[in-house]
C-alpha positions as CSV (number, residue, x, y, z in Angstrom):
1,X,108.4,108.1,97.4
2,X,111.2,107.4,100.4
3,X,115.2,106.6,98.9
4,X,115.6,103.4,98.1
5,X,118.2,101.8,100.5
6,X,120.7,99.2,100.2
7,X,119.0,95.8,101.3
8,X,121.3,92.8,101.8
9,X,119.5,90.3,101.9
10,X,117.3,88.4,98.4
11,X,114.4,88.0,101.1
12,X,114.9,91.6,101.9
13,X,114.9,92.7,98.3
14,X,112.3,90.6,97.3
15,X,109.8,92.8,100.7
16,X,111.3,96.0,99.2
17,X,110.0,95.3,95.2
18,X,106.8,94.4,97.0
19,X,106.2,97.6,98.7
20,X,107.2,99.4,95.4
21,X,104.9,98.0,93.2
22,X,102.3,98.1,96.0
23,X,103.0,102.2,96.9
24,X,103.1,102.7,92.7
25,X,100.0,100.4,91.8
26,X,98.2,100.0,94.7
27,X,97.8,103.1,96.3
28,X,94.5,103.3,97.2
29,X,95.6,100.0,99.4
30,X,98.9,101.8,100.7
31,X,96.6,104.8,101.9
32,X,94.1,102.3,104.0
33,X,97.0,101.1,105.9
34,X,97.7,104.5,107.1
35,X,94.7,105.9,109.5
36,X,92.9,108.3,107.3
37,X,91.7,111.5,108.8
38,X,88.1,111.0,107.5
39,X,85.9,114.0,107.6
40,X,82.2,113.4,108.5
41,X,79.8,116.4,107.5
42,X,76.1,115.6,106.9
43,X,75.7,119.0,104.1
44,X,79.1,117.5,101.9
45,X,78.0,113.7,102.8
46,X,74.4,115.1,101.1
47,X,76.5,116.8,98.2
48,X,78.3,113.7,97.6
49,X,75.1,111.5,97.2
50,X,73.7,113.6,94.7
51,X,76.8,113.2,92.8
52,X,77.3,109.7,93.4
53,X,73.7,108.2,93.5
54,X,72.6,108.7,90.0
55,X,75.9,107.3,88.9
56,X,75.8,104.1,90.9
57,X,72.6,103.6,90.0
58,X,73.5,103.3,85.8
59,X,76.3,101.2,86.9
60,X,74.1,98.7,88.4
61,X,75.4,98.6,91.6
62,X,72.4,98.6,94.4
63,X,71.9,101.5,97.2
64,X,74.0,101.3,99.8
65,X,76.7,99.1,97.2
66,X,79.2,101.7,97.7
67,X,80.8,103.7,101.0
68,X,81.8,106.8,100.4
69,X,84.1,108.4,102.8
70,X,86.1,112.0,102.8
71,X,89.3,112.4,103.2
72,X,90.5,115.5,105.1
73,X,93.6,116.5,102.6
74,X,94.5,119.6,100.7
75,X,95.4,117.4,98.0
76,X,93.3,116.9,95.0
77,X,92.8,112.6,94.9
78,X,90.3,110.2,94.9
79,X,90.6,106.4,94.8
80,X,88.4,103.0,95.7
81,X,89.3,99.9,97.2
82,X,87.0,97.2,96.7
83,X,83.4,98.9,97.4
84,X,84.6,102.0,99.1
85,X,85.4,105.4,97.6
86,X,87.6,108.1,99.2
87,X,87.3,112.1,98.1
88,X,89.9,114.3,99.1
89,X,88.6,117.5,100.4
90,X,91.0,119.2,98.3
91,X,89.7,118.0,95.2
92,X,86.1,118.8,96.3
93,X,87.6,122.6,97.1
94,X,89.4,122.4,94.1
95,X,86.9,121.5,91.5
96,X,85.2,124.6,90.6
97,X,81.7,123.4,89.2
98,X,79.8,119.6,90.2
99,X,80.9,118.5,86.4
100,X,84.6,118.1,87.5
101,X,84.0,116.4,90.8
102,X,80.9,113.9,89.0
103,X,84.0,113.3,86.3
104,X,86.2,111.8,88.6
105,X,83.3,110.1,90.4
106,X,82.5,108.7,87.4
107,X,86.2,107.2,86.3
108,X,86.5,106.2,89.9
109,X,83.0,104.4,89.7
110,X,84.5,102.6,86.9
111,X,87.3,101.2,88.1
112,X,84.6,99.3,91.1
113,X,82.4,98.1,87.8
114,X,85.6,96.8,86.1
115,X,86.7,95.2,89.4
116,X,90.1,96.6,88.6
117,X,91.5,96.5,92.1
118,X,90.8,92.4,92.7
119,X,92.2,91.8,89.3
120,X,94.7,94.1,90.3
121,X,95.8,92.1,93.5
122,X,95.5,88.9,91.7
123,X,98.5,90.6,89.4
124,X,100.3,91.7,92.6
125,X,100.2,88.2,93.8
126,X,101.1,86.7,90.7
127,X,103.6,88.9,91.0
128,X,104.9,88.3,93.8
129,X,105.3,84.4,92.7
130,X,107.5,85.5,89.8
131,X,109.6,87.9,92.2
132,X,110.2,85.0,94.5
133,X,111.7,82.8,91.4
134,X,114.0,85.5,90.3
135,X,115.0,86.1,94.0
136,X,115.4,82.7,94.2
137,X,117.4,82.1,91.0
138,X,119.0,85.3,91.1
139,X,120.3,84.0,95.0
140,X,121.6,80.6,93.5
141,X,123.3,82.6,90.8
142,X,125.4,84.3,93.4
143,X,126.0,81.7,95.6
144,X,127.6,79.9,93.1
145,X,130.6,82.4,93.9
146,X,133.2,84.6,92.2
147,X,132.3,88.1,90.0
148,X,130.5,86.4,87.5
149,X,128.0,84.7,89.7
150,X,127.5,88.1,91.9
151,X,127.4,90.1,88.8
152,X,124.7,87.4,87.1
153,X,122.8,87.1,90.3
154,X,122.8,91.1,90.2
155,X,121.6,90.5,86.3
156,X,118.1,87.9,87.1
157,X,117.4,90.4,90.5
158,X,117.4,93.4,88.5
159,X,116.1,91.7,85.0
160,X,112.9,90.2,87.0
161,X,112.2,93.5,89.2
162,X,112.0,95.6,85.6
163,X,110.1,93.1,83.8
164,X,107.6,92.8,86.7
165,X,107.7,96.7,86.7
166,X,107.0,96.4,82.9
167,X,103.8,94.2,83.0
168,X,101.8,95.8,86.4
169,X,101.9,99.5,84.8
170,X,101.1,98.4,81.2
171,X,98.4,96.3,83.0
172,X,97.6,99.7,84.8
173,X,97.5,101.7,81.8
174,X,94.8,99.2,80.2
175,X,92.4,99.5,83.4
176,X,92.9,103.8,83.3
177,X,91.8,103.8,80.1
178,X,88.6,101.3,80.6
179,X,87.7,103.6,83.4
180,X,87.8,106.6,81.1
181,X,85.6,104.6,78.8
182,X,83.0,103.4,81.7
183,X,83.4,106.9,82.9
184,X,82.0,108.3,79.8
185,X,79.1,105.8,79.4
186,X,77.6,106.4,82.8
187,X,77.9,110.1,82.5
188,X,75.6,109.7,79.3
189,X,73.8,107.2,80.5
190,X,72.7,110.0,83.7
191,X,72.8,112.8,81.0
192,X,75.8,114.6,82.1
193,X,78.7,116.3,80.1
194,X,82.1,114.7,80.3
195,X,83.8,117.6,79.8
196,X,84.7,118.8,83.6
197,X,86.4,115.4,83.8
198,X,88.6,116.4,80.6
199,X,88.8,119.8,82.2
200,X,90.4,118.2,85.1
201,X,92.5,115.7,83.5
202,X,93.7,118.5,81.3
203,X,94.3,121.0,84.6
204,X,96.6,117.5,85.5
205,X,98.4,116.6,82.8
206,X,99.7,120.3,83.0
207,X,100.7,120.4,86.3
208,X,103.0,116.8,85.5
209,X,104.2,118.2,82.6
210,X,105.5,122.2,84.1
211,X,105.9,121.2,87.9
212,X,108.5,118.5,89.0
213,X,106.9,118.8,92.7
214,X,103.8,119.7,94.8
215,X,102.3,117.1,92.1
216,X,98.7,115.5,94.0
217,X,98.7,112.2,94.3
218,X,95.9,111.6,91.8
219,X,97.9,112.5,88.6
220,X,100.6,110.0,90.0
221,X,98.2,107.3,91.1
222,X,96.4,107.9,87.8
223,X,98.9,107.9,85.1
224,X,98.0,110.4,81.4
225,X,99.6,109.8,79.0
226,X,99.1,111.4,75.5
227,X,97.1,108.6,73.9
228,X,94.9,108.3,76.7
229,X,93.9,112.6,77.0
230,X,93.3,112.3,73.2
231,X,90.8,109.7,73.3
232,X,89.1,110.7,76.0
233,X,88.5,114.4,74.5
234,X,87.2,112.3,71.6
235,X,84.6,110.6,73.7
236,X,84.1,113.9,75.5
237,X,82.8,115.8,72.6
238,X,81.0,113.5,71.1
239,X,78.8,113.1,73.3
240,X,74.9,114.4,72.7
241,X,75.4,115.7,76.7
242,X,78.4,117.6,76.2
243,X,77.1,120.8,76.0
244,X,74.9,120.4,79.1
245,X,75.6,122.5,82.2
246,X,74.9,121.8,86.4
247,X,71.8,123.3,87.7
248,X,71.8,126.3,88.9
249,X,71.0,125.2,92.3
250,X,73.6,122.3,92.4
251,X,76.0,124.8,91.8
252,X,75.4,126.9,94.6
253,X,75.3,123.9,96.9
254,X,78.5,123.0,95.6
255,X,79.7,126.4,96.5
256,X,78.4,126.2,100.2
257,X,80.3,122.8,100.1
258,X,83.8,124.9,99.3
259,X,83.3,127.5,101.6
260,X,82.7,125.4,104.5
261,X,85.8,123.2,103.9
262,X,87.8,126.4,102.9
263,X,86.4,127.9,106.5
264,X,87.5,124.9,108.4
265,X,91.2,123.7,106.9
266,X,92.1,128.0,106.4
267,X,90.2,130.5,107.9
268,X,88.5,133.5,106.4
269,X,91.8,134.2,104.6
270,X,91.3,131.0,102.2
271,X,87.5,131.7,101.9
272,X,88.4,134.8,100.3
273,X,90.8,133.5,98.0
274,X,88.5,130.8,97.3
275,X,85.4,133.6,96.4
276,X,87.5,136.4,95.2
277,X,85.6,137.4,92.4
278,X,82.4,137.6,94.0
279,X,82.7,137.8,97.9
280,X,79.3,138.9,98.2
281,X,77.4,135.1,96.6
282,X,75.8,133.6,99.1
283,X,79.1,130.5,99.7
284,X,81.1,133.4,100.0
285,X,79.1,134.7,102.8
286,X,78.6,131.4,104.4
287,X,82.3,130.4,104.2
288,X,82.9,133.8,105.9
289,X,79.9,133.2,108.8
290,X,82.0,129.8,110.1
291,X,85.4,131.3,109.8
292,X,83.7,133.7,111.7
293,X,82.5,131.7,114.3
294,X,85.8,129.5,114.1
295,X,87.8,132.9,115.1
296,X,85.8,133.4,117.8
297,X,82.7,135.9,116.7
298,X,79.8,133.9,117.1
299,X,77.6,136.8,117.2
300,X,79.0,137.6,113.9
301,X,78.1,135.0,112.1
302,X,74.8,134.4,113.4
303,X,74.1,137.3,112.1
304,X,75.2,136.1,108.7
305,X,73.4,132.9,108.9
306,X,70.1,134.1,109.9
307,X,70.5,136.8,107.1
308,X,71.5,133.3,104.8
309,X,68.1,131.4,106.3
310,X,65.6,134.3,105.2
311,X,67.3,133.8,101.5
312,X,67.7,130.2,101.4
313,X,64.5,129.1,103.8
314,X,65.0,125.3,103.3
315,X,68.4,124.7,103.3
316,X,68.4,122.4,106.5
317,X,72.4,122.9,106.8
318,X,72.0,126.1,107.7
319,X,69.7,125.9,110.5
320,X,72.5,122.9,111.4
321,X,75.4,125.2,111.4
322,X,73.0,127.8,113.0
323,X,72.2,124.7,116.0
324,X,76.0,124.5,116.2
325,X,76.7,128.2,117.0
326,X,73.9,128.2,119.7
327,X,75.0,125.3,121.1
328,X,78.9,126.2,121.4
329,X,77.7,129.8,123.1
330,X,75.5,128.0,125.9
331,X,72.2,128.7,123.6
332,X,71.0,125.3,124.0
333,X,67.5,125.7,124.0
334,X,67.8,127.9,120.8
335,X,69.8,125.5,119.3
336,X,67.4,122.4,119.8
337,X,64.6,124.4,117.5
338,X,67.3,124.9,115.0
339,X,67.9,121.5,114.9
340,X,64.5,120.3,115.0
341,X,64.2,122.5,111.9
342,X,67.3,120.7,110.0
343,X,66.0,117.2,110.6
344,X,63.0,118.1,109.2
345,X,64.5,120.0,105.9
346,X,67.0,117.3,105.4
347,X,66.7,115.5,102.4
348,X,69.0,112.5,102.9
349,X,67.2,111.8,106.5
350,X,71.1,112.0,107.7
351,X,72.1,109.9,110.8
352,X,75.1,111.7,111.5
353,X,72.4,114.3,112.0
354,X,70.0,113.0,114.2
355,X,73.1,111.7,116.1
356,X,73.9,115.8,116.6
357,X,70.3,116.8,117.5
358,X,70.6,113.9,120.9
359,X,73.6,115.8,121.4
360,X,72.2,119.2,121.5
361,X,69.4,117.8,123.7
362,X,71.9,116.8,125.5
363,X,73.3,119.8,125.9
364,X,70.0,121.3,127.5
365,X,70.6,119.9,130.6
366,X,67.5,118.8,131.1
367,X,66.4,115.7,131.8
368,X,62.8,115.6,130.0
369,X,65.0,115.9,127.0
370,X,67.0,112.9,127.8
371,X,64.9,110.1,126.1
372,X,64.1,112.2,123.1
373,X,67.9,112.3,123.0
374,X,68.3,108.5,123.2
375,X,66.0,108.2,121.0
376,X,67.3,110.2,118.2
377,X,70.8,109.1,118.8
378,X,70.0,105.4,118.3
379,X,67.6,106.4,115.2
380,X,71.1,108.1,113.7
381,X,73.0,104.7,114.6
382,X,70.8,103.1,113.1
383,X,71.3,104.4,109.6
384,X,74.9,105.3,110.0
385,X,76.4,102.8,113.0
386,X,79.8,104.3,112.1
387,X,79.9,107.4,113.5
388,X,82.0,107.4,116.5
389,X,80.6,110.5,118.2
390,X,77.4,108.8,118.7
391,X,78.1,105.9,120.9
392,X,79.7,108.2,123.3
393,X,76.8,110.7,123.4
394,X,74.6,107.8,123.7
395,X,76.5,106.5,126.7
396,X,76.1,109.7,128.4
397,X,72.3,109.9,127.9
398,X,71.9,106.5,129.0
399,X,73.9,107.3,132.3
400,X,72.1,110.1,132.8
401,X,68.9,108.4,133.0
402,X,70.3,105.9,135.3
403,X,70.9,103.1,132.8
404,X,74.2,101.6,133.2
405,X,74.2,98.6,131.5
406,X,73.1,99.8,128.1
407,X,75.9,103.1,129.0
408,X,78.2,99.9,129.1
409,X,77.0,98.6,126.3
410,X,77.1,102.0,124.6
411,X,80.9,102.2,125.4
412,X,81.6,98.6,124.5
413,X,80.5,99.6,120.8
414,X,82.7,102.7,120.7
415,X,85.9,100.9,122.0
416,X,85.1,98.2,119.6
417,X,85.1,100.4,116.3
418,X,88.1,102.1,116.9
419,X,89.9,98.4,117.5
420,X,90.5,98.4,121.2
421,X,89.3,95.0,121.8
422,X,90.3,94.5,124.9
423,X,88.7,97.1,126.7
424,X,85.5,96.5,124.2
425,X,85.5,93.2,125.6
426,X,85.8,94.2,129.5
427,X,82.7,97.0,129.0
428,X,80.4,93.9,127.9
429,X,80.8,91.5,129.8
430,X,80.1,94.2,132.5
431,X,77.2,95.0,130.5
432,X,75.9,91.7,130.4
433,X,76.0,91.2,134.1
434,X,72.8,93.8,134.1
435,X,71.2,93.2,131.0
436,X,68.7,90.1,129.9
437,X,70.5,86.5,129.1
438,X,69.5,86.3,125.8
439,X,68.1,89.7,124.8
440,X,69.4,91.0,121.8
441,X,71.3,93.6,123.2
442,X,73.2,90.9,125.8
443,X,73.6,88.8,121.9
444,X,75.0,92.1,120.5
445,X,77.6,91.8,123.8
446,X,78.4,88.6,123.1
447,X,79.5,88.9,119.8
448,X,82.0,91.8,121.2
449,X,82.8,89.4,123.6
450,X,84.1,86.5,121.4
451,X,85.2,88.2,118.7
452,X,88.6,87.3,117.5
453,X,90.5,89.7,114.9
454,X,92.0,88.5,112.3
455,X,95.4,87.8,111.9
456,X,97.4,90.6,109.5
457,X,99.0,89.5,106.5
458,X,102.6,90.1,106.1
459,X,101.7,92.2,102.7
């Protein structure tokens, strides 16, 4: 939370008790107006969906409903906005079995069937209503002049910014604990024990209460007090499901999940922190292959992860991570059977991962491979048209086989997510000079083409 400085100004003050309430209410709004460093990783994506699916599903809300995007951040948080939920990789690292993470799945899942966050900014902009009044009486109270009416307009400015204050976290409070409640009732519903989300929230609450800082933003975004933790170890234990435990082999995936994101944001040093008790399970050992290969010893952990195939046969995200090592040691070839293999093991028919497999046809260098790259890249943009990556590597194919339009086209798309609308604009209409009047692909240009963005709001 930054100082509070003096502002001089009612309209000034009235901006600053916005942003308060906003940064302690609505964070989950706050963090979207930041770029987010979102991770994309087809094995945790895959994790994620078995977690989330079932979940989503007793909620009622249809496939597809629900984004779900990760968050690369040490932190342990998670939060919505609207239809889209954002996982920290710090809590996925730091929740040591699938109950804890599907707990605080669950609560945030509640909090989208509850509708909390419109309610929410219909409060905020009630709110803001009322904080204009008192501004505005507050300011007519010390323009009428002298100590009194300074000291009075000081009184109605500070009176009206507590009592708003007051009402948004008591309203707050009341949506917390109907998430813990709808929590509860879709873990049941899916048959799944509540108590890794009371393990959590009981891991939290002791952190607040010992630790005045290195607090994670979830505990302060998701306030506990004592009423609430007693009533949700009520519902917790009662349960008929609360004795149940993850599956075995959800567990292990959940594992691999940790030592990959342990390998990537620290090294080999955190996977073995991570998997001190038992450095020789099988996440241990494949946290330890990609720090491996991360530190430079590809052959290394090859090793390690063809020793981890003839254990775990049908785990595509090994023969991905295998495709990965080939392909970064001028393997290519090897790495497009590896791939090959991964597409055909994966169970979430991942676009992110057909989107790498063009790539590492790419990476061949040879040309028969170039429309089996195309191919697969648009298959993968097809199911997944946000992945960044994918426009660019099919740009590349297409110039490689001599097709510069759709190249264009290809690079209009990719300028256009990331914002840049100008230059989105300028690669289509020099698209559509080449392509077919009317064709669906010149259409697609034309939307880039007239597309106007909206204006931001001043909250």
């Amino acid at each position: 939370m930054p100082a509070r400085l003096p502002v001089p100004s009612p309209t000034k003050r009235l901006a600053a008790l916005i942003v308060l309430v906003l940064s302690l209410i609505a964070l989950p709004a706050a963090s979207l107006a930041q770029s987010l460093p979102l991770v994309r990783d087809a094995e945790i994506e895959g994790l994620l969906k078995s977690y989330t699916e079932p979940l989503f599903r007793a909620g009622g809300l249809g496939k597809g409903a629900v984004d779900v995007y990760i968050v690369n951040n040490r932190n342990f948080n998670a939060f919505v906005t609207d239809r889209r939920m954002f996982i920290h990789t710090g809590a996925l690292m730091q929740a040591e079995t699938p109950n804890e993470i599907i707990g605080v799945i669950a609560h945030e899942t509640g909090h989208i069937i509850g509708g909390h966050q419109a309610r929410m900014r219909d409060r905020i902009e009630k709110a803001k209503l009322l904080a204009a009044v008192g501004v505005l009486m507050g300011a007519g109270a010390m323009a009428a002049g002298g100590d009194l009416g300074d000291a009075a307009g000081q009184a109605i400015l500070s009176g009206g910014r507590d009592s708003l204050m007051r009402t948004l976290l008591a309203y707050q409070r009341d949506e917390e604990t109907s998430a813990d409640r709808a929590a509860i009732t879709l873990l049941d519903k899916t048959g799944q024990s509540g108590a890794g989300m009371l393990k959590t929230f009981d891991r939290m609450g002791s952190e607040l209460l010992f630790s005045s800082s290195r607090i994670d933003p979830y505990i302060q975004s998701h306030p506990l007090p004592r009423e609430r933790v007693a009533l949700l170890q009520t519902l917790v234990t009662q349960s008929p499901n609360y004795a149940r435990r993850d599956p075995e082999a959800l567990q292990i995936r959940h594992d691999m999940a940790r030592a990959k994101i342990a390998a990537y944001s620290g090294g080999l040093g955190m996977v073995r922190r991570l998997f001190r008790d038992d450095r020789n399970a099988i996440a241990a050992r494949y946290g330890t292959a990609i720090a491996q290969y991360l530190q430079g010893n590809p052959k290394a952990a090859l090793q390690t992860i063809n020793k981890l195939i003839q254990q775990m046969p049908n785990y595509a995200y090994l023969y991905e991570m295998k495709a990965e090592i080939l392909v970064n040691t001028r393997k290519a070839d090897d790495a497009v059977a590896a791939m090959q293999t991964a597409i055909k093991l994966d169970p979430y028919q991942s676009g992110l991962l057909r989107i790498q497999y063009g790539h590492v046809l790419l990476e061949s260098g040879k040309r028969a491979n170039v429309d089996e790259a195309i191919r697969q890249i648009k298959a993968g943009l097809a199911r997944d048209p946000q992945t960044l990556s994918g426009y660019g590597y099919l740009a590349r194919a297409y110039s490689t086989a001599g097709d510069e339009a759709r190249a264009m086209a290809a690079t209009a798309e990719a300028r256009f997510l990331v914002g840049n609308h100008k230059e989105a604009r300028q690669f289509a209409m020099r698209a559509q000079q080449q392509l077919n009047k009317n064709s669906p692909e010149w259409v697609r240009m034309q939307d880039i083409v007239l597309y106007k963005p909206k204006k931001k709001s001043p909250f």
